[in-house]
C-alpha positions in Angstrom: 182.3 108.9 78.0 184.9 106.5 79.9 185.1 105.0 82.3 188.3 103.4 84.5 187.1 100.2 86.5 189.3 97.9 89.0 188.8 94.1 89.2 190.4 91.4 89.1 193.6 92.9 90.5 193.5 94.9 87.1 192.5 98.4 85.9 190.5 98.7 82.8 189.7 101.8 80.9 185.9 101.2 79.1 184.7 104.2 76.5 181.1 104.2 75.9 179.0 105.9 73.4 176.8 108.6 75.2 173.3 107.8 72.6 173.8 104.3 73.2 173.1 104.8 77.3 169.1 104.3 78.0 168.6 107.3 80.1 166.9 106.3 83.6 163.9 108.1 84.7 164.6 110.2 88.0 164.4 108.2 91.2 160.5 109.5 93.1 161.5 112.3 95.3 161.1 110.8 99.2 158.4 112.3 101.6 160.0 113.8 104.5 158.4 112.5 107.6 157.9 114.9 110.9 157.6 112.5 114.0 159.1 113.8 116.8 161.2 111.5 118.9 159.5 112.7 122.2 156.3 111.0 120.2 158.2 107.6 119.9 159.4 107.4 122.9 155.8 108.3 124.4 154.3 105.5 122.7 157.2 103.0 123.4 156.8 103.6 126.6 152.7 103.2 127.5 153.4 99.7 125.4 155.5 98.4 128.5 152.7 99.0 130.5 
């Protein structure tokens, strides 16, 4: 695997050994919310009150 990086005003090609990589566990999969925006406002609202 390579890999061409820009820094220092200079490219730089890195090659990289695929076994030595530590394999990251998957990121949690996010909960998808369901508020509705009428709700929000609603309750935005009766705290001006």
């Amino acid at each position: 695997m390579t890999a061409l990086e820009y820094y220092d005003d200079d490219w730089h090609l890195y090659t990289y050994d695929e076994k030595e990589i530590i394999a990251e566990k998957p990121a949690r999969e996010r909960v998808q919310t369901e508020v509705l925006t009428s709700e929000i406002a609603f309750y935005l609202h009766s705290l001006a009150k």
